[in-house]
GUVEX-494142 format. One record per residue (C-alpha): x, y, z. Coordinates in Angstrom, 3 decimals. Example, Ala and Ser with C-alpha at 12.3 -4.5 7.8 and 13.67 -1.06 7.14 Angstrom:
% residues 2
((12.300; -4.500; 7.800))
((13.670; -1.060; 7.140))
//
This chain:
% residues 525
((113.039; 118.618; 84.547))
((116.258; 117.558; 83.077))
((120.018; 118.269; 83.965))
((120.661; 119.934; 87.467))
((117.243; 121.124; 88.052))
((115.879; 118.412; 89.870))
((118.274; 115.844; 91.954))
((117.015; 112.576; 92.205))
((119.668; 110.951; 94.885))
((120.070; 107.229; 95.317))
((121.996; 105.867; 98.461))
((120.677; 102.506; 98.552))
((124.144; 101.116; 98.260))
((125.610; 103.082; 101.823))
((122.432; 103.647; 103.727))
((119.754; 101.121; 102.203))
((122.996; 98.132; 103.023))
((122.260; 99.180; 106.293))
((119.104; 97.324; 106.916))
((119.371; 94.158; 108.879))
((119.810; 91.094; 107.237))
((120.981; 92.793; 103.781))
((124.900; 92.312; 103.001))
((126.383; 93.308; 99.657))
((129.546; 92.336; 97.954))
((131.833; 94.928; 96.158))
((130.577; 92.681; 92.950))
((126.836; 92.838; 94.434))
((127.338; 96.395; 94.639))
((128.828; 97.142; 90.690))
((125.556; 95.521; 89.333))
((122.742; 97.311; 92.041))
((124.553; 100.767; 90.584))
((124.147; 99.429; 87.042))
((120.553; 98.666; 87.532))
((119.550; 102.319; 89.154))
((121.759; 103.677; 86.333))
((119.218; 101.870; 83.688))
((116.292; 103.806; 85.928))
((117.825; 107.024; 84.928))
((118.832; 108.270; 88.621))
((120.657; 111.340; 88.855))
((123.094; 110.285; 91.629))
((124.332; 107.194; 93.415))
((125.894; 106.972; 96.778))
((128.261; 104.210; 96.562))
((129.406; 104.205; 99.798))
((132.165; 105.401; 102.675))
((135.487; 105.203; 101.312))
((137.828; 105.031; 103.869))
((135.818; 104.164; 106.675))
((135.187; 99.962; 105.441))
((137.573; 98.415; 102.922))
((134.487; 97.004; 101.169))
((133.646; 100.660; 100.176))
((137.424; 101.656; 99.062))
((137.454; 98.606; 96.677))
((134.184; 99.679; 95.316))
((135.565; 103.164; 94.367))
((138.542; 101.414; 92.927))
((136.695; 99.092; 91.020))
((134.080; 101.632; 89.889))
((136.632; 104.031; 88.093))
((137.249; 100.820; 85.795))
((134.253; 98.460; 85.943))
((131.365; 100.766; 86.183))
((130.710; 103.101; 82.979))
((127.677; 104.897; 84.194))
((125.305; 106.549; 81.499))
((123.057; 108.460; 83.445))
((124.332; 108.676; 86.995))
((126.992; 110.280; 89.141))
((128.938; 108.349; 91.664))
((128.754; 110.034; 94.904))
((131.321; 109.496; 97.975))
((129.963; 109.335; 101.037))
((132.034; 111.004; 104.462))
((131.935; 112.691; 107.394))
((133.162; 116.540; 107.735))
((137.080; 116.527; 109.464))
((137.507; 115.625; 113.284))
((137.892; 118.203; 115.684))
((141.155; 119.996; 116.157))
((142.209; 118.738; 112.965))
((142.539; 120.528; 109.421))
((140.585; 119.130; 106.911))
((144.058; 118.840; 104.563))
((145.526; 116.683; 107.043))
((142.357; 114.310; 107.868))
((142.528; 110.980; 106.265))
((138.916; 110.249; 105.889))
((138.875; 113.861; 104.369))
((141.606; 112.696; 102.059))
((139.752; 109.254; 101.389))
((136.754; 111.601; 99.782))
((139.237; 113.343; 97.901))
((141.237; 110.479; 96.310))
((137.962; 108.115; 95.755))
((137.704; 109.625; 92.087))
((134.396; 110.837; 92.776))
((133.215; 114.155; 90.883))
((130.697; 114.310; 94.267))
((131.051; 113.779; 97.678))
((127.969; 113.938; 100.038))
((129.424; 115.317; 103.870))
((127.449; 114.307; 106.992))
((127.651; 116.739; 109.914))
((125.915; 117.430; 112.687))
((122.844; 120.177; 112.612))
((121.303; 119.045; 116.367))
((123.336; 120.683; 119.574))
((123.370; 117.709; 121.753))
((124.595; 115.383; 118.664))
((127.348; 117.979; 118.771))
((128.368; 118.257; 122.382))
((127.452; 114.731; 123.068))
((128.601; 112.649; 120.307))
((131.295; 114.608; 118.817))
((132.340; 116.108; 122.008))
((133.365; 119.068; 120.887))
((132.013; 123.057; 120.927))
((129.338; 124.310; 118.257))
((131.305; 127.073; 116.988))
((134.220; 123.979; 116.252))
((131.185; 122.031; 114.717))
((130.672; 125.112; 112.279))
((134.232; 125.514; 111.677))
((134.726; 121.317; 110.913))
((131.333; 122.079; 108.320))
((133.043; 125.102; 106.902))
((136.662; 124.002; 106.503))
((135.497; 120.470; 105.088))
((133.329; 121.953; 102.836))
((135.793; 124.436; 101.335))
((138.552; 122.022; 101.202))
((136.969; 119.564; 98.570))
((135.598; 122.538; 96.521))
((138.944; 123.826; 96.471))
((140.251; 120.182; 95.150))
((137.189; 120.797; 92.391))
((134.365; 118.648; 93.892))
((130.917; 118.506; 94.201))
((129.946; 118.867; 98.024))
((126.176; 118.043; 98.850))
((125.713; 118.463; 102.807))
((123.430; 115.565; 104.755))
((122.597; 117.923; 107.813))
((122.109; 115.188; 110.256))
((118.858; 115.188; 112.622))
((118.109; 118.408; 111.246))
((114.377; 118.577; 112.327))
((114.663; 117.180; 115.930))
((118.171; 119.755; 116.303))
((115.057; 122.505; 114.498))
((113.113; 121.861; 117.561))
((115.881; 121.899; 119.999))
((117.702; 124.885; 118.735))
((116.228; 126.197; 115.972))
((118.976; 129.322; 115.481))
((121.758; 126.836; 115.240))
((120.565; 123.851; 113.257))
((119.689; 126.864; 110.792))
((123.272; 128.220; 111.566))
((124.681; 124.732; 110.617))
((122.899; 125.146; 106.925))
((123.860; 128.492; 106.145))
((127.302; 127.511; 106.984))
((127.694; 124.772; 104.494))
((125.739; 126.732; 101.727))
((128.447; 130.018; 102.205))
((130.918; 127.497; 102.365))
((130.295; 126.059; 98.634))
((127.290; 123.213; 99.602))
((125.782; 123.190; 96.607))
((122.885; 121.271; 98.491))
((122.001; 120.904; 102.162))
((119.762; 117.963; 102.784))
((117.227; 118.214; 105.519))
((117.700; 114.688; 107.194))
((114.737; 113.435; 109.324))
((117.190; 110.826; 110.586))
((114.967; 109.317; 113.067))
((112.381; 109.271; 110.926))
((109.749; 110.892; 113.651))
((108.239; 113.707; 111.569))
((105.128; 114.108; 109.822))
((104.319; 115.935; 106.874))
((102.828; 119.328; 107.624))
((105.351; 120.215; 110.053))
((108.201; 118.884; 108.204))
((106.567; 120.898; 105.167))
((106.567; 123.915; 107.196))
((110.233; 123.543; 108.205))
((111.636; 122.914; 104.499))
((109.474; 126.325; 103.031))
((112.032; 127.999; 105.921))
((114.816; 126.958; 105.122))
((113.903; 127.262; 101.196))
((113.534; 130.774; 101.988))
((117.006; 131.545; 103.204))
((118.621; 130.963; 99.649))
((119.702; 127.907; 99.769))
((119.259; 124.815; 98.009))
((117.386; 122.136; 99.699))
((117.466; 118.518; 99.669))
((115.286; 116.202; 101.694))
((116.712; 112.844; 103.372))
((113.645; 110.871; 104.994))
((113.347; 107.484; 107.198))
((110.282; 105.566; 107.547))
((109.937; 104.989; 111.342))
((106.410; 106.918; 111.436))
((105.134; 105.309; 108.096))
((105.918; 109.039; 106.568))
((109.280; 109.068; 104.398))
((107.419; 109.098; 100.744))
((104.746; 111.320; 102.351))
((107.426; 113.643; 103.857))
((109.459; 113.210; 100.737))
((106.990; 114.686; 98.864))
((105.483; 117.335; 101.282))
((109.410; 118.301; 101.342))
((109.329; 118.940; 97.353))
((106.125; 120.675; 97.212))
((108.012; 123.255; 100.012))
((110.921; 124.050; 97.655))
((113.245; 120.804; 97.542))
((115.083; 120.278; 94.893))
((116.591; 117.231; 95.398))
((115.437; 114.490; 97.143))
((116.724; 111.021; 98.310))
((115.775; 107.302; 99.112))
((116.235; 104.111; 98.495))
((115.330; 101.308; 95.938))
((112.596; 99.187; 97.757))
((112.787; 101.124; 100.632))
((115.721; 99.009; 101.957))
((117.493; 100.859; 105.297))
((117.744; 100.176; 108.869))
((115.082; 100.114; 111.648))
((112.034; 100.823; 108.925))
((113.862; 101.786; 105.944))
((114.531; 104.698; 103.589))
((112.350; 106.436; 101.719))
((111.493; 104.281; 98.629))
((112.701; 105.905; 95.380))
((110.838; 103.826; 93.176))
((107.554; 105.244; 94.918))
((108.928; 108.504; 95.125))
((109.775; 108.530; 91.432))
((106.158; 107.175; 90.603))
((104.473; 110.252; 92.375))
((106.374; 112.969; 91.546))
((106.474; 111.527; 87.853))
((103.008; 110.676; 87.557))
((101.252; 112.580; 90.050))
((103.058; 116.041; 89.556))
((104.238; 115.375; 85.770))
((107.827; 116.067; 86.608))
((110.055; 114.699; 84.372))
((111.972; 112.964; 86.020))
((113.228; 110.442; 84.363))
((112.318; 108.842; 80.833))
((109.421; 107.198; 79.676))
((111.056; 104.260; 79.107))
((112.992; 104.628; 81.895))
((110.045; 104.389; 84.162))
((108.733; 101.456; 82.150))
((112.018; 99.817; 83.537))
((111.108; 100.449; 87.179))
((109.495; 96.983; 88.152))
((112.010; 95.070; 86.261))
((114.716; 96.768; 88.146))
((112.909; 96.823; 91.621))
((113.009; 92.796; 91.445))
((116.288; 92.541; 89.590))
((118.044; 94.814; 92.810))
((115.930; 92.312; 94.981))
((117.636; 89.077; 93.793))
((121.303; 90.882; 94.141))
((120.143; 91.646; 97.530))
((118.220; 88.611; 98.252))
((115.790; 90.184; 100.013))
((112.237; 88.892; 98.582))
((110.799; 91.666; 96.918))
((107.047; 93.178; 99.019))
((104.574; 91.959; 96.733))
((102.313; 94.926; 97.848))
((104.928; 97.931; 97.201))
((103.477; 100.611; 95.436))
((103.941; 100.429; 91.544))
((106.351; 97.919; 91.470))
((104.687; 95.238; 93.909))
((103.053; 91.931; 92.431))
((100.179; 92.518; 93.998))
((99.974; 96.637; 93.229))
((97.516; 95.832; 90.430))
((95.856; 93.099; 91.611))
((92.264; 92.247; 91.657))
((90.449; 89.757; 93.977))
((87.088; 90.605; 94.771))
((83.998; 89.734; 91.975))
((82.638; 93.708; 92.225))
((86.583; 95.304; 91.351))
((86.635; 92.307; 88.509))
((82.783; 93.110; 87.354))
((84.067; 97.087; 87.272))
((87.691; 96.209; 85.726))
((85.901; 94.513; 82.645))
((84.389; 97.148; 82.020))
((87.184; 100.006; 82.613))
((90.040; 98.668; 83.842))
((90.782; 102.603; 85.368))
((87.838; 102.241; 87.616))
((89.987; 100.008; 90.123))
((93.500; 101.101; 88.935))
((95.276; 105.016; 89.808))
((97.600; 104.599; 86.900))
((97.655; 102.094; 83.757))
((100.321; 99.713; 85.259))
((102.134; 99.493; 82.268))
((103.768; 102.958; 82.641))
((105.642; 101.609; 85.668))
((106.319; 98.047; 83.213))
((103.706; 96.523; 85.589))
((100.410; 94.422; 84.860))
((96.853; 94.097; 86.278))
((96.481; 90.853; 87.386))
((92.996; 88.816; 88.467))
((93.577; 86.627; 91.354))
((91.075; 83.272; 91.170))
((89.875; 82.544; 94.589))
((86.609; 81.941; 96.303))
((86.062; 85.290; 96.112))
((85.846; 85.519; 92.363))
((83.034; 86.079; 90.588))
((82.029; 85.028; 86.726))
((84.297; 88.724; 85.884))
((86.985; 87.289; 87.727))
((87.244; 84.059; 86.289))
((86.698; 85.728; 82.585))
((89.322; 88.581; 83.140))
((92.177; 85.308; 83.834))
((91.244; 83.245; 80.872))
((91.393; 86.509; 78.759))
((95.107; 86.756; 80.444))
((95.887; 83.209; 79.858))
((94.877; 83.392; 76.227))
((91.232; 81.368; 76.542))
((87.873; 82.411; 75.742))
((85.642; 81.789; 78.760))
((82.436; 84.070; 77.078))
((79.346; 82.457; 77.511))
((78.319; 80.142; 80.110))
((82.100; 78.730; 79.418))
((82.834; 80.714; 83.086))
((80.513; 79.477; 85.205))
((81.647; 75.826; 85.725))
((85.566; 77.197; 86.317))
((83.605; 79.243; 89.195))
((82.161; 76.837; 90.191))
((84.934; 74.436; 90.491))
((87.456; 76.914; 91.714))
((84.983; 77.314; 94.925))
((84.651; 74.072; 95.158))
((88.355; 73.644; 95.629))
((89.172; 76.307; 97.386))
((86.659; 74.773; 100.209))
((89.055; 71.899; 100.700))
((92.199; 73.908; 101.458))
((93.192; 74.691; 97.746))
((94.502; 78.883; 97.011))
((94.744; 79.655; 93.527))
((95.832; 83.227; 94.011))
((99.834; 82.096; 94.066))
((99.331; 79.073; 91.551))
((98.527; 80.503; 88.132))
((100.015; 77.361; 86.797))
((97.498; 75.348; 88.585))
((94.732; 77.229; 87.856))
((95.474; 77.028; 83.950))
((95.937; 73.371; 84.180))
((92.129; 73.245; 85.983))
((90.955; 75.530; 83.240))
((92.495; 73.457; 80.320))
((90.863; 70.627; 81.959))
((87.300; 72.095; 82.432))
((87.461; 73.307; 79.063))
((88.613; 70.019; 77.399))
((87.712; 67.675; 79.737))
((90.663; 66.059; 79.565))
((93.222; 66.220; 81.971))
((96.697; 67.821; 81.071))
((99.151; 64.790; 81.395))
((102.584; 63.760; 79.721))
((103.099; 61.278; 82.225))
((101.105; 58.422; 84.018))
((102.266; 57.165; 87.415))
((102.355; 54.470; 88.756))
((103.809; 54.564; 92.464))
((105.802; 56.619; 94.019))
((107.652; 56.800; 97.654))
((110.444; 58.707; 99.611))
((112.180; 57.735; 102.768))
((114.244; 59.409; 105.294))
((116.964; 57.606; 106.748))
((119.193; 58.869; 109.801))
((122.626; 57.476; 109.434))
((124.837; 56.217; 112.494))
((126.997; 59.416; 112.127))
((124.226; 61.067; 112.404))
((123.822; 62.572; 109.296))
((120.159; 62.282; 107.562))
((119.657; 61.104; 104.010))
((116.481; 60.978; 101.692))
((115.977; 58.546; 98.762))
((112.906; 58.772; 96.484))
((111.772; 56.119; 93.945))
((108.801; 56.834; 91.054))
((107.637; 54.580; 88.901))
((105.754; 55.852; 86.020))
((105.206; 55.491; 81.969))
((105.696; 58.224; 79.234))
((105.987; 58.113; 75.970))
((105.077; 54.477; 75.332))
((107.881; 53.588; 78.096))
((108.154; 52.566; 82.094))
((110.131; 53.706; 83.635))
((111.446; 53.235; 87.384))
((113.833; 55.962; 88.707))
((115.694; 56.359; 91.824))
((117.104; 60.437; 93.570))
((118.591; 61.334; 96.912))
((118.232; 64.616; 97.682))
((118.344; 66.940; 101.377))
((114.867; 66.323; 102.120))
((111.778; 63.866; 100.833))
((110.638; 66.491; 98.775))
((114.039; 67.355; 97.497))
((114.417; 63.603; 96.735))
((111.141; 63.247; 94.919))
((111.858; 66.207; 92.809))
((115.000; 64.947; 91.673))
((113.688; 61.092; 91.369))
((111.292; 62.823; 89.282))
((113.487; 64.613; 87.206))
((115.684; 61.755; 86.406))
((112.941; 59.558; 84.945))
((111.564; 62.411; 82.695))
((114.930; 63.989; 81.321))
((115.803; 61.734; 79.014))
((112.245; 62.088; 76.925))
((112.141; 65.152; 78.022))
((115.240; 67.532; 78.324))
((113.805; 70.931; 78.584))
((113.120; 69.252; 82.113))
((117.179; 70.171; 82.721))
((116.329; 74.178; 82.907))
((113.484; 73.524; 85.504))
((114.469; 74.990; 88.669))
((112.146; 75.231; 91.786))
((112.825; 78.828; 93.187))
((110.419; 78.627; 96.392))
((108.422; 76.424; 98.545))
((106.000; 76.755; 101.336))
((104.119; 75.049; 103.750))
((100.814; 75.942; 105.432))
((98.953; 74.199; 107.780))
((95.340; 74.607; 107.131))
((92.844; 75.329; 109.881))
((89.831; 73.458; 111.077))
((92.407; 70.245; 111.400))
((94.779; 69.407; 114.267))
((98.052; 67.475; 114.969))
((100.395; 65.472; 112.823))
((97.070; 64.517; 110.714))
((96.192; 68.342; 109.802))
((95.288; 68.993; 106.388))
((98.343; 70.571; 104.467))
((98.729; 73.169; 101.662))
((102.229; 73.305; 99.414))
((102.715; 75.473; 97.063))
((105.804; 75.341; 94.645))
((107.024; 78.295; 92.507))
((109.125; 77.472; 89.631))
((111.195; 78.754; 86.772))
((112.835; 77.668; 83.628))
((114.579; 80.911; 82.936))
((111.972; 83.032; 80.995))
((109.005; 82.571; 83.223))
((107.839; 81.680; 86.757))
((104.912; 79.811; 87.592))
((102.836; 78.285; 90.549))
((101.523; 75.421; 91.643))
((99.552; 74.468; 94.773))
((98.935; 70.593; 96.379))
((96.848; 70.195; 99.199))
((96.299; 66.312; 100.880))
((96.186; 65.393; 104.295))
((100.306; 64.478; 103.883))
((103.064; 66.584; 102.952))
((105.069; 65.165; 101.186))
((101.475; 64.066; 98.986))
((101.259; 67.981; 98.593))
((104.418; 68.769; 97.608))
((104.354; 65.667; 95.102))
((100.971; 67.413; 93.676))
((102.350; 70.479; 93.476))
((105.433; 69.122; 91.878))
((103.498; 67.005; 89.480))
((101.697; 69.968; 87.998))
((104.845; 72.150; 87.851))
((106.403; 69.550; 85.475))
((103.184; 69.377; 83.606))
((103.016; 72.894; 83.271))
((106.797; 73.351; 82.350))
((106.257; 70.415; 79.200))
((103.229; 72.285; 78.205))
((104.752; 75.453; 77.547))
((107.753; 73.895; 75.977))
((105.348; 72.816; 73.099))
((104.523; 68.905; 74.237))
((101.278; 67.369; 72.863))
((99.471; 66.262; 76.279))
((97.133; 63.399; 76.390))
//
């Protein structure tokens, strides 16, 4: 379906910035519309002009800064007050001088919303629907209608939340979404309602929240009854439990109905720009989100790995690459010899044979103590390099090493680290302060490599966490780090576990560097 035949409406930028915890700049919100634009969305909300300053800027800045290829910016707004013509209402006039081509109008399709939070009649509700709608039609916009808790105002008062639609479409709507707004439905009834309201001639659009678990599942129950348009959310961002999740939407309509939607290198995009919209937000991205997850085409246990080697479609709904994801095999004690194979494929080594069985061995060995290998793929090709080899993967030898914390008389707290070490024929003794030990260490560690070994400069640890493993107690429990890093092409994992954590984080830190010289081409001994 290309063109007008099929809507596919983005508002993460008014209703996904709604979600607690997630706060976008004007400049945050210019490059979240360029990334949905690269997806090959059909619309994007970009907000409420008139209602926030944060919004008008962003329509102001958009008519200059933001030179969409695919998408239409949409202006979000509520139909005129009561008592007031829509000419003469400045949020009315807001929509009309935002210099968007489209304009989505909320208004109110439940009686109670109406008498209770607009205070005002329902016939005035109908007129503020049709006199809004008719006004920006007549000043040559688009006018989509959001009918607002349309299915709990259905099961209210059924003849007017229909009445409420039927105004807007006469009026010049050229879509009425159906808005689930408190996100209570389920599919077969909400299926039911849409065929309805498909059959009265108008165009319908669906609007769904997740607060049952149901928006992609009443999404596309909504479609199947005659919608033509349908909205959500990248990542599912919105508040209480989120909006429907576009990305998951797109993936089933496009690959489970074969609509065409979108491109298929469009959709090959879709992971890259569900993770590049989660660093603007800074929200981390679910790692078990459908297609676009790091863990949606993951495999742990031996039997999925035994059946993967053979057809990776046995274990897999779609080939992951359609969506620009990849299968991955997670190493763990639950890894068989297929398992263990599968990775070194990935990682480029050859582990035919009876090459496998002394990496699963090992692995389980490990992973007895406290060790995970599932985040740490760095690690795990560092134990495979050295199973293989026998040789451990060093650039470095240390010596010593040691970091103190020392609380000042102001108050303030301080950390200094000091390594000594030799590399490269040299030893070397280097000295970093830093916010923490392990901040200290890192940067102690840094110093003394960067000379020999500059690539060391793009290094940049991204996350770290701390687990306390079980079967221990107290201050003397064992402890788990693990370290993800990046040098600005690739991320990578490492894990440390001793019965001290700032030994673990040094462990995990040690192998990070390793693993960072390694693939920046230096010979290890």
């Amino acid at each position: 379906m290309h063109g007008d035949d099929f809507h596919v409406y983005d508002t993460t930028l008014r209703d996904g910035s709604q979600q607690e915890g997630l706060n976008l700049s004007v400049a945050d919100k210019l490059v979240v519309a360029r990334h949905l634009d690269d997806l090959g969305v059909g619309f994007i909300e970009g907000g409420w002009p008139g209602a926030n300053p944060k919004d008008t800027e962003f329509f102001r800045r958009a008519r200059t800064e933001l030179d969409l290829r695919h998408a239409r910016l949409t202006a979000f707004g509520a139909t005129r007050r009561a008592g007031v013509k829509a000419a003469d209402d400045p949020q009315v006039a807001a929509l009309r001088e935002s210099g968007a081509s489209v304009v989505t109008l909320v208004a109110k399709s439940h009686d109670r919303h109406v008498e209770l939070a607009l205070r005002t009649t329902l016939e005035e509700n109908l007129a503020m629907i049709r006199d809004t709608v008719s006004h920006l039609r007549a000043e040559g916009q688009r006018v989509f209608l959001d009918a607002e808790h349309f299915f709990d105002g259905y099961k209210a008062n059924r003849a007017y939340a229909l009445e409420a639609v039927r105004t807007a479409a006469e009026a010049g709507a050229d879509v009425v979404a159906l808005c689930d707004t408190n996100g209570g439905m389920l599919p077969d009834e909400l299926a039911d309602v849409v065929h309805e309201v498909v059959g009265l001639g108008v165009r319908v659009g669906i609007h769904c929240h997740d607060d049952s678990g149901c928006a992609v599942a009443n999404s596309l129950a909504a479609v199947k009854a005659g919608a033509t348009h349908v909205q959500g959310c990248a990542n599912g961002y919105g508040e209480r439990s989120g909006n429907a999740n576009l990305f998951t939407v797109i993936g089933n309509l496009q690959l489970k109905r074969g609509m065409d939607l979108v491109s298929d290198a469009q959709l090959a995009e879709m992971t890259r720009i569900a993770h590049a919209v989660s660093e603007v937000t800074n929200i981390a991205p679910g790692s078990q989100q459908p297609y676009v997850g790091l863990s949606a085409f993951a495999h742990k246990a031996g039997l999925h790995a035994s059946a993967v080697k053979v057809d990776p479609d046995l274990y897999q709904h779609i080939d992951p690459a359609a969506v620009g994801n990849d299968m991955r095999m997670l190493v763990s004690s639950m890894a068989g010899r297929a398992s263990v194979e599968l990775k070194g494929r990935e990682l480029g080594y050859d582990l035919s044979g009876d090459k496998a069985k002394a990496v699963v061995d090992k692995v389980k060995e490990l992973e007895s103590t406290g060790y995970t290998f599932e985040a740490a793929d760095a690690s795990f090709e560092l134990l495979l390099r050295e199973e293989l080899t026998g040789v451990r993967q060093r650039h470095f030898e240390v010596e010593s090493w040691r970091s103190i914390v020392e609380r000042r008389p102001d108050g303030s707290m301080v950390s200094e680290a000091t390594v000594k070490l030799h590399a490269k024929g040299e030893r070397i003794i280097a000295t970093g302060e830093g916010n923490g030990p392990v901040n200290a260490l890192d940067n102690a560690l840094r110093i003394a490599l960067g000379r020999l070994y500059p690539e060391l400069a793009r290094l940049e640890l991204v996350d770290y966490k701390v687990r306390i493993l079980e079967g221990a107690h107290g201050t003397d429990a064992r402890t788990r780090v693990l370290i993800e890093s990046a040098d600005g092409e690739r991320e990578w994992g490492t894990v440390g576990v001793e019965d001290n954590v700032i030994a673990a984080s040094w462990q995990a830190l040690e192998e990070a560097v390793t693993y960072c010289l390694l693939h920046a081409g230096y010979e290890a001994g």
